[in-house]
N, C-alpha and C positions, 0 to 999 in steps of 0.2 A: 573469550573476553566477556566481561557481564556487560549488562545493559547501561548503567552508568559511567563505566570507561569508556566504552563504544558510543556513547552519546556525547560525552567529552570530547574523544576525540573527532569525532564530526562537525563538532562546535567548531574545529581550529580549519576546518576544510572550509571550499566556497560555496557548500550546499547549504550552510545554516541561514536559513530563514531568508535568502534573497534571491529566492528562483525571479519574481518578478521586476529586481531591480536592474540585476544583474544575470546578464547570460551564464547557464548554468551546463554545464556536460562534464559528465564522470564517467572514464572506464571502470568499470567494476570486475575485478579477477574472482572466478568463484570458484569452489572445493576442486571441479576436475579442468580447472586451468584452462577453459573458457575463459567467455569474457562478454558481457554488456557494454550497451553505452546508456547510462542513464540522461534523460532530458526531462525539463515537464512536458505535460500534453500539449499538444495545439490543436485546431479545429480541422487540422491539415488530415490532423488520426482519427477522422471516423470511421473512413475506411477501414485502415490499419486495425481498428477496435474490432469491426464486425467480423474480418479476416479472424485473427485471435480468437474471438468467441468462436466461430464456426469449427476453430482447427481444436477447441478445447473437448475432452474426454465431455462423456453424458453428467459421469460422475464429478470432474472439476468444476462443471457450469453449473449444478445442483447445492454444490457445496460452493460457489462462490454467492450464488443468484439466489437459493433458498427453494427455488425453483424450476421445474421443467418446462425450460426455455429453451427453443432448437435457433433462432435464430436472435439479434440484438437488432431492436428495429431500429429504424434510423435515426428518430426522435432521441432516443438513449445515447446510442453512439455519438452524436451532435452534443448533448447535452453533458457524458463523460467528456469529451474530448474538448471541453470550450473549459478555462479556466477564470473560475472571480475571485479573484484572490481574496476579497473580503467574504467570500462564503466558498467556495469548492476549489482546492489544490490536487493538482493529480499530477504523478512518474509516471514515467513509459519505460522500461528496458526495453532497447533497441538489440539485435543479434545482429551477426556479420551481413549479414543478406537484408540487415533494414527493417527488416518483420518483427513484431513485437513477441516480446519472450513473455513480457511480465508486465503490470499496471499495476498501480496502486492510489489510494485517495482519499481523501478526508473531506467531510461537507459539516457547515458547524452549525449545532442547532442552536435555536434561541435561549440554550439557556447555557450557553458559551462553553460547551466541551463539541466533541466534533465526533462524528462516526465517519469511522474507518472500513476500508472493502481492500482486499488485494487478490488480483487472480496469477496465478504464477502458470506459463505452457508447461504442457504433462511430460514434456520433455526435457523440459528444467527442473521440475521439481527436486529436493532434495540438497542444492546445490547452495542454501544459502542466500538468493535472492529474496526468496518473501522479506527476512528476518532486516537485510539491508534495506531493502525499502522500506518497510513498517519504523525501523530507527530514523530513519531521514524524514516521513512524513511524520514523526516523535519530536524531532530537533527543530524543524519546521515549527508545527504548531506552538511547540514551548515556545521557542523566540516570537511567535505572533499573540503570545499573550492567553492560549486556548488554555486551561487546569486540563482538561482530560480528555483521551481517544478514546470513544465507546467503538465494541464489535461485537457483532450476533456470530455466533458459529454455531452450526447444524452438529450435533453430538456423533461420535465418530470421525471428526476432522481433526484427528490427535495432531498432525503438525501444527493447525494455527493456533489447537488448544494449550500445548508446549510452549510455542514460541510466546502467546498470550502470559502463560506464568514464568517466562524465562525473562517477560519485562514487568514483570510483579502484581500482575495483572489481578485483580479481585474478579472473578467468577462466581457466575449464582444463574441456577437454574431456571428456565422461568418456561412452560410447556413444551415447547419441539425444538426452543434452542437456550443456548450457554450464553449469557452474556456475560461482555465483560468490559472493566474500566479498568484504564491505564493511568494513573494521577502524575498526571506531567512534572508538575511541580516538585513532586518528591522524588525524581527521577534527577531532575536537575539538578535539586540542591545537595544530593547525597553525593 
């Protein structure tokens, strides 16, 4: 499904744009019949956050963080995990046992598009999740009025560089990473 039916049809779901007004939970069925439960973050998941980071590959924390980070200090974990809906929205995928599979989130800078981070566990990847949460935090920001999700990806990150151009994404080089814009707005009205 392209990027613009799949945004369409999330519009018709109860995830478009009312995580905060409205209690939000989706199971999410992925490629090997698995299954998440997405929610937004609460301040509940720092823990949960720090767990995830510690349990992620050297190489997923590198390619999420930009950096060689062994641990998520507490201050970060706090600060992902707290939601302001007028500036930082963030998902959780939840697995059967409660432990977080997947994160995703958007913080919007002052010139009203928003950058975006998703880390997917090494043991989910491949399955499809990133690509579902990057759409929902897409359908999100569109209905909050955001034009664009910016993301930095470290070169050699072919999944989120794919998935980046599988939502039409404009990339362009700029010294040790790929940035990229997502134009909300053309996404929706197409």
């Amino acid at each position: 499904m392209n990027a613009v039916a799949a945004m369409a049809e999330l519009r018709a779901r109860p995830c478009a744009g009312r995580w905060q007004t409205q209690p939000y939970r989706e199971t999410l069925a992925l490629k090997n019949s698995r299954s998440v439960l997405l929610r937004p973050a609460h301040h509940r998941d720092a823990a949960a956050l720090q767990r995830f980071f510690a349990a992620l590959s050297p190489r997923s924390r590198l390619l999420r963080f930009h950096g060689a980070l062994n641990r998520l200090p507490d201050t970060a974990a706090q600060r992902m995990s707290t939601q302001v809906p007028a500036r930082h929205v963030a998902l959780v995928a939840l697995a059967d046992e409660g432990e977080l599979a997947a994160e995703a989130r958007y913080a919007i800078d002052n010139e009203g598009a928003a950058e975006f981070g998703i880390a997917v566990g090494d043991g989910w990847q491949g399955q499809g999740l990133g690509r579902a949460l990057l759409l929902r935090l897409a359908v999100h920001a569109s209905d909050s009025g955001i034009a664009a999700l910016r993301g930095s990806v470290l070169p050699g990150n072919e999944p989120m560089l794919a998935l980046m151009r599988s939502l039409g994404a404009e990339l362009r080089s700029s010294g040790a990473e790929i940035h990229g814009t997502i134009a909300l707005r053309e996404l929706a009205a197409a």
